[in-house]
C-alpha positions as CSV (number, residue, x, y, z in Angstrom):
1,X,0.8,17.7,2.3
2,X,4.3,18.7,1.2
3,X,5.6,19.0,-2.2
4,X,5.8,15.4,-3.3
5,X,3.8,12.5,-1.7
6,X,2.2,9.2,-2.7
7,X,0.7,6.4,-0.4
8,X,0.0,1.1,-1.8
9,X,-5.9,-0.2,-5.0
10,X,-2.9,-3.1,-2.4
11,X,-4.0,-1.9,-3.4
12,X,-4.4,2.3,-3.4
13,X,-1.8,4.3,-1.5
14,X,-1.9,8.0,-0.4
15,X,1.2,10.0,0.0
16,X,1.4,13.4,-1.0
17,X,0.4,16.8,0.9
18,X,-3.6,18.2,-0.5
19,X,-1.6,21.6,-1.2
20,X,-0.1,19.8,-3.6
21,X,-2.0,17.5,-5.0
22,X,-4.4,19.9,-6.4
23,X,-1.6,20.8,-8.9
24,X,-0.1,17.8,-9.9
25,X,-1.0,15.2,-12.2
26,X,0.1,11.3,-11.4
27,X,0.7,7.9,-13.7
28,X,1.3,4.2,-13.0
29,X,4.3,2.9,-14.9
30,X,5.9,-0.5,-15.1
31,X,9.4,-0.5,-13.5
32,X,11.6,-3.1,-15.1
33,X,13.8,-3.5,-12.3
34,X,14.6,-6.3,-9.3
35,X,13.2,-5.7,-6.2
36,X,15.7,-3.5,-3.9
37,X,19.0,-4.9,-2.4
38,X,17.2,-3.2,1.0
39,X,15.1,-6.5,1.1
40,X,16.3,-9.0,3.1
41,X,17.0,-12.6,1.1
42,X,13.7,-13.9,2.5
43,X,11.5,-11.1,1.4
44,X,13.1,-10.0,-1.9
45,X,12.6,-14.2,-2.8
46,X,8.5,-14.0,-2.7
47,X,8.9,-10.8,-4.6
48,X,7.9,-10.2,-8.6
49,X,10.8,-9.5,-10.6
50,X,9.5,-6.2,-11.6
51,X,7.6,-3.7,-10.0
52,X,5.7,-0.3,-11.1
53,X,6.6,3.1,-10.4
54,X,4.1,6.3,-9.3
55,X,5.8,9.2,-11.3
56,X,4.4,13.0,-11.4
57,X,4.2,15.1,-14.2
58,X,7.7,16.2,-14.6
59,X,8.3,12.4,-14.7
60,X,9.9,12.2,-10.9
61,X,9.6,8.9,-9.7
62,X,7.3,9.8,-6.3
63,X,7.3,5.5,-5.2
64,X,8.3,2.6,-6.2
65,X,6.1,-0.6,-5.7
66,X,7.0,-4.5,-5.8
67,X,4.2,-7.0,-5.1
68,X,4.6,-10.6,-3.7
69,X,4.5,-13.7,-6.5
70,X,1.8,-15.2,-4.7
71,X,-0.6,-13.7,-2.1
72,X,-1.8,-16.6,0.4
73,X,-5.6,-16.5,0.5
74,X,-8.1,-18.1,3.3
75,X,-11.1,-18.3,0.7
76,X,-11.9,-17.0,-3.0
77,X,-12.1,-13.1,-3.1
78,X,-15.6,-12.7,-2.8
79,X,-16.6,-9.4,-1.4
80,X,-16.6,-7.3,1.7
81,X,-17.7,-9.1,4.7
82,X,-19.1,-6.2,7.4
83,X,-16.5,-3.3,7.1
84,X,-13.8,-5.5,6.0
85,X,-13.4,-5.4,2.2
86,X,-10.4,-8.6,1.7
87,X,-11.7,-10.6,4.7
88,X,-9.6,-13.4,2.7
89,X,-6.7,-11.5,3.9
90,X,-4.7,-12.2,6.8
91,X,-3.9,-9.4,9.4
92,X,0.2,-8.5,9.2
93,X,0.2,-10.5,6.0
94,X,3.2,-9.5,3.6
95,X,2.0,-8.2,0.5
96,X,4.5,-6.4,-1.0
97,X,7.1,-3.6,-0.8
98,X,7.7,0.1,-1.3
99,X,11.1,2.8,-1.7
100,X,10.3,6.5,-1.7
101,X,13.2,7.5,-3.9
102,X,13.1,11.0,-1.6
103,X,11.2,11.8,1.7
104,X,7.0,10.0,1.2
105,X,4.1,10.3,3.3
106,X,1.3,8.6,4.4
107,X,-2.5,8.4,4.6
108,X,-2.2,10.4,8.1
109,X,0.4,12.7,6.0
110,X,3.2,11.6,8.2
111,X,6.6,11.9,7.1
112,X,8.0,8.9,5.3
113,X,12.0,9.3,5.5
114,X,13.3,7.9,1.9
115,X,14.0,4.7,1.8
116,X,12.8,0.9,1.6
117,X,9.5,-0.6,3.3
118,X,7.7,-3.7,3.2
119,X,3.8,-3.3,2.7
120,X,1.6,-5.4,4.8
121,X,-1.9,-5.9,5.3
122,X,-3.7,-4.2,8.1
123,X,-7.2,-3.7,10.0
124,X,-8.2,-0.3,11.2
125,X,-8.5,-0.7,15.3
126,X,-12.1,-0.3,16.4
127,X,-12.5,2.2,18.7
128,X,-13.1,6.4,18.6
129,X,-9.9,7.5,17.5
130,X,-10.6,6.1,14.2
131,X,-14.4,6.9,14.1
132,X,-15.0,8.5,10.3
133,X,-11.7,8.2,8.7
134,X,-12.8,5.5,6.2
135,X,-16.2,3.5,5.6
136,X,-13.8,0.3,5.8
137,X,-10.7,-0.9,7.9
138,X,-8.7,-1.8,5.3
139,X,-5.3,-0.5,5.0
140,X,-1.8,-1.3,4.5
141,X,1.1,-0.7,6.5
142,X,4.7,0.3,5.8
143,X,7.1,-1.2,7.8
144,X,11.2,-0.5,8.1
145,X,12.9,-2.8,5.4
146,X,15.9,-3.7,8.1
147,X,13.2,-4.7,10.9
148,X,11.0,-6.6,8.7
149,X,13.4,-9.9,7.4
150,X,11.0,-13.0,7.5
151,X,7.9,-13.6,5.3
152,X,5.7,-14.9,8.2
153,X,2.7,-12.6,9.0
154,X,3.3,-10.2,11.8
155,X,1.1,-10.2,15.1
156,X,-1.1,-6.8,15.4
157,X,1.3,-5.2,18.4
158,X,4.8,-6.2,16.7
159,X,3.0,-5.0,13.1
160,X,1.6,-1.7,14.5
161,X,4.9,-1.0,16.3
162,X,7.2,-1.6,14.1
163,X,5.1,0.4,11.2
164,X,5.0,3.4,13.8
165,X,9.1,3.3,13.7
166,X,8.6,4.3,9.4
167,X,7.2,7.6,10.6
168,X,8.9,8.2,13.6
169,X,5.4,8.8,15.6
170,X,3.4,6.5,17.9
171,X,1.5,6.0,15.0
172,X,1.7,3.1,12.1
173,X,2.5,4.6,8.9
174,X,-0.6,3.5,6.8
175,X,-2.1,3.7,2.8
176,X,-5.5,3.6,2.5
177,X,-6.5,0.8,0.5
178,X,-9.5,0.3,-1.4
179,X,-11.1,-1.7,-4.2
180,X,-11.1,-0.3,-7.3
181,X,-14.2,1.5,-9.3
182,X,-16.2,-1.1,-11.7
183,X,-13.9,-0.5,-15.0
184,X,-11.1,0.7,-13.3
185,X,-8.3,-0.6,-15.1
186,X,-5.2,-2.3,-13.6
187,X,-2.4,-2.0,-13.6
188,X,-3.6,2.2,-13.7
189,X,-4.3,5.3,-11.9
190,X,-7.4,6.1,-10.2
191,X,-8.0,10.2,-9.4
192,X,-10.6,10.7,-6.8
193,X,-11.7,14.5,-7.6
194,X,-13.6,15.0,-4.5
195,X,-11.2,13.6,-2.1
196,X,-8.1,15.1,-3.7
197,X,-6.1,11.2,-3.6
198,X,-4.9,9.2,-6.3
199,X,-4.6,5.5,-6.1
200,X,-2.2,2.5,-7.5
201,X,-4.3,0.3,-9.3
202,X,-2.7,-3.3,-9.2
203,X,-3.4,-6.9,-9.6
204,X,-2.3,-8.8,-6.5
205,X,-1.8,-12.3,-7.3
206,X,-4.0,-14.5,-4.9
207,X,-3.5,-17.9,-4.0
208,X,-5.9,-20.1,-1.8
209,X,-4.6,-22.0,0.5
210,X,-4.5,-25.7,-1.2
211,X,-6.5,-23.6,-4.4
212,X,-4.2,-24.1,-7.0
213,X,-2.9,-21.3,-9.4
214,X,-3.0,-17.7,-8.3
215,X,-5.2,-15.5,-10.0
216,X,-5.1,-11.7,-10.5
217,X,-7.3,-9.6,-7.6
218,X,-7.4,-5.7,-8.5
219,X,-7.0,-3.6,-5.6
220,X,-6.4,0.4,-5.3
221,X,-3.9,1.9,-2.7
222,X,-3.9,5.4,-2.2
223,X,-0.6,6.6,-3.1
224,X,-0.9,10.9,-2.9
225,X,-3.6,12.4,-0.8
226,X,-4.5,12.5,2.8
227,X,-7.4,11.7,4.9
228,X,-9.3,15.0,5.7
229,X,-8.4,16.6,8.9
């Protein structure tokens, strides 16, 4: 990891480079502000008015998060289901959005150029390339503001390629996310000493399909931190 990095419990996001995690110290803040003009109409419409900000110990601004109003739900949150931890989630589902303020990475500590990204929801691939990265699939990804305009989810191959195009790799550019620790509270900051990562605590507001009112669903994105090598 670089200098600066933070990745979405979306949620829990991971971002910065393990060099320099080890000397940094991160916070959750609420960021009173619309969501970014880089939106399109569509997406900035299903969008909070206000977001939260991950900001270091000088008080830089590392990433800047806005979730959706309401998060469409197949069923009730109610537990992992085999190695999928929101199995009421669907994949390429927009969940929220992200600006690096200056140059971001990921989980994978890719390169994140600055600049505005929708967060979706995504499933780790199951095959050997992926074998002992995370006990779960879970992740999100960060897709390019200006090719991501409609609200619909996104179909695997269009999701995975177009996330890839955020890092400028073959790869998706993806934040680990997690659910949060028993008493972890939200909206917060979760340090994981061991790991070296620290996570966005937030509520995502769920809605069932046909449910009535969204309710508040913590999850942890990793937001700085990598996966070991």
């Amino acid at each position: 990891m670089r200098a600066h990095r933070v990745s979405l419990s979306w949620l829990v996001f991971a971002l910065l480079p393990a060099s320099a995690v080890a000397q940094e110290s991160y916070k959750l803040e609420a960021l009173k502000e619309p969501p970014p003009s880089g939106l399109s109409a569509a997406v900035r419409g299903v969008m909070a008015g206000e977001g939260y900000k991950v900001v270091d110990g000088q008080g830089k601004t590392y990433a800047e998060i806005w979730l959706r109003k309401a998060v469409p739900a197949s069923e009730k949150p109610a537990g992992p289901k085999g190695a999928v931890q929101f199995p009421f989630l669907a994949e390429g589902e927009l969940l929220g959005a992200l600006r690096f303020p200056a140059e971001g990475h990921d989980y994978r500590d890719q390169t994140i150029a600055k600049g505005v990204y929708t967060v979706r929801y995504g499933l780790q691939p199951v095959n050997g390339d992926h074998l002992g990265v995370s006990t779960y699939r879970d992740y999100v990804l960060l897709l390019p503001a200006a090719k991501d305009t409609e609200t619909a989810d996104v179909p695997r191959k269009a999701l995975e390629d177009r996330s890839a195009q955020s890092a400028g790799t073959s790869h998706p550019a993806v934040l680990l996310m997690v659910t949060p620790a028993s008493g972890q509270a939200a909206p917060g900051i979760a340090r994981d000493e061991e790991k070296n990562t620290w996570g966005a605590v937030v509520p995502l507001n769920i809605e069932v399909k046909g449910g009535g009112t969204p309710a508040p669903f913590n999850v942890q994105v990793i937001v700085v931190g990598a996966a070991a090598a």
